[in-house]
ROMIGU-920125 format. One line per 2 residues: number of its first residue (from 1); for each residue x, y, z of C-alpha. Coordinates in pm, 1 decimal. Example, Ala and Ser with C-alpha at 12.3 -4.5 7.8 and 13.67 -1.06 7.14 Angstrom:
<marpas>
1 = 1230.0/-450.0/780.0; 1367.0/-106.0/714.0 $
</marpas>
This chain:
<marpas>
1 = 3353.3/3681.9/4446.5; 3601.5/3790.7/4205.6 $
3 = 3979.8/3671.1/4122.2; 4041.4/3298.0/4064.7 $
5 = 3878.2/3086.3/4369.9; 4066.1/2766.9/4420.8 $
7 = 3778.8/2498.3/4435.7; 3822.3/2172.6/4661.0 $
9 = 3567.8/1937.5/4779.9; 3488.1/2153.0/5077.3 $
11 = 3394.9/2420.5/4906.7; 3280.8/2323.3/4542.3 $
13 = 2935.2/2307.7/4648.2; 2864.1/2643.1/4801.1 $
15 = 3091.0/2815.5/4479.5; 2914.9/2663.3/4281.1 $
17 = 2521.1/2801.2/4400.1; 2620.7/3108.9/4508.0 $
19 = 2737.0/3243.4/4138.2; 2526.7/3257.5/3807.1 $
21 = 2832.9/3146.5/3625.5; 3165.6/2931.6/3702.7 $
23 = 3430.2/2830.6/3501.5; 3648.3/2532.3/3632.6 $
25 = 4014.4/2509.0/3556.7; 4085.9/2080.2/3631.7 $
27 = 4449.0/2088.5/3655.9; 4770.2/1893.0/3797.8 $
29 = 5123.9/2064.4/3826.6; 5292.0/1755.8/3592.1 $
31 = 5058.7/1862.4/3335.2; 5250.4/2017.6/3039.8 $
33 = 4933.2/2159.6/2870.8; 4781.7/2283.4/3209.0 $
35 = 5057.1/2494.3/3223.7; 5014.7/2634.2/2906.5 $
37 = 4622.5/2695.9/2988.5; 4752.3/2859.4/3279.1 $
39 = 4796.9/3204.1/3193.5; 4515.5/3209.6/2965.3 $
41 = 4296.8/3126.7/3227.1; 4406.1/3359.4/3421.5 $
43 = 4388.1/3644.2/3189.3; 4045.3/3517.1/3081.1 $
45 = 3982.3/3554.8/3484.5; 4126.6/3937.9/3464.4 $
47 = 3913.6/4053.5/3157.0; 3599.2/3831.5/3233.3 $
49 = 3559.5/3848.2/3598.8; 3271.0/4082.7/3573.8 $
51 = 3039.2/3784.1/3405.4; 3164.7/3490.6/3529.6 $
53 = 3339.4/3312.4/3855.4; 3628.3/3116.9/3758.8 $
55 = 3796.7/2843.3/3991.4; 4075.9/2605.8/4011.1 $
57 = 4088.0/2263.5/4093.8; 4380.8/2071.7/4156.8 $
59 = 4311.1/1688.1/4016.8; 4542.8/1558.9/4217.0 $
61 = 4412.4/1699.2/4570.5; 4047.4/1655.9/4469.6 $
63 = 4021.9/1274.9/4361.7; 3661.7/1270.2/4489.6 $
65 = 3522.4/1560.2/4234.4; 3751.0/1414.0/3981.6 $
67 = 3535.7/1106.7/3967.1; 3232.3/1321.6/4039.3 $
69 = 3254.8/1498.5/3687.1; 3465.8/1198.4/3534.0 $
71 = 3780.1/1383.8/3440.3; 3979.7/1133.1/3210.8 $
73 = 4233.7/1379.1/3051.3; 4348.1/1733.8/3230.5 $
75 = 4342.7/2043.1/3094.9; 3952.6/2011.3/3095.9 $
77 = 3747.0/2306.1/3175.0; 3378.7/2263.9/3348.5 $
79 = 3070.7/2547.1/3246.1; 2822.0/2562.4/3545.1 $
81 = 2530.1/2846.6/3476.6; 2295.7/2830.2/3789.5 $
83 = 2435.7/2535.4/3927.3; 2428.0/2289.7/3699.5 $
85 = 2709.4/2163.8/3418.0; 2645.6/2279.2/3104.1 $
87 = 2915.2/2201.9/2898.5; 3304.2/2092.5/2935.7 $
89 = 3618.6/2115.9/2719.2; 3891.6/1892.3/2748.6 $
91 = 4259.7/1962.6/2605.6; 4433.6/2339.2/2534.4 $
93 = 4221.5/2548.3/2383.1; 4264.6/2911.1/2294.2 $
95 = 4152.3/3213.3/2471.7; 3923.9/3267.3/2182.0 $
97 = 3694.4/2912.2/2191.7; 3653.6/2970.7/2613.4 $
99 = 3547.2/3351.6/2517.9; 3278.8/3194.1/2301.7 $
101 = 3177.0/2924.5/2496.9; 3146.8/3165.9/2800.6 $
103 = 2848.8/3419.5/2550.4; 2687.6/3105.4/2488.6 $
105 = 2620.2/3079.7/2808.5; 2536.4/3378.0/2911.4 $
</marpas>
C-alpha cells in the first residue's frame, strides 16, 4: 500500500491486518484544526510512507468506527502496530510529536 488510504467501515478491517503499521487521520471537513493537520499529515504520508500506512477517516461518514474507538474531539490520530491500537492523540499536534510517536512504535 502506499499514499494516504481513505479508511471506512468496509474496509478498516482488512487495512488494518494487512500492514505492520497504520496511522489514522479522524477528521470532518467543518473541522478548523483538521484542516490545519491536513497537510502535515500528508507530508508525514510523503516522507514516512516507507514505515508506516497512513489512512483517513471521515467522522462524519463513519459514525460506526467513531463509536468503535470513542472519538470525542477530531483532529485525533489512531497508532495500530500489528493490528491492534497502541496509542492515540487527540488535538493539532506538530509534525515533530507524530514523527516521534511513529519510532516509538516501530
Amino acid at each position: 500500500m502506499s499514499g494516504i488510504i481513505e479508511i471506512t467501515k468496509d474496509n478498516f478491517e482488512s487495512v488494518r491486518d494487512q500492514t505492520p503499521l497504520l496511522v489514522v487521520d479522524c477528521w470532518a471537513s467543518w473541522c478548523g484544526p483538521c484542516r490545519q493537520m491536513g497537510p502535515i499529515f500528508d507530508k508525514l504520508a510523503e516522507e514516512q510512507g516507507h514505515k508506516a500506512n497512513f489512512g483517513k477517516l471521515d467522522c462524519d461518514k463513519n459514525p460506526e468506527l467513531v463509536k468503535q474507538f470513542k472519538i470525542l474531539a477530531i483532529p485525533t490520530l489512531l497508532f495500530f502496530k500489528n493490528g491492534e491500537i497502541e496509542d492515540t492523540i487527540v488535538g493539532l499536534v506538530a509534525k515533530e510529536d507524530i514523527e516521534s510517536k511513529l519510532r516509538s512504535l516501530q
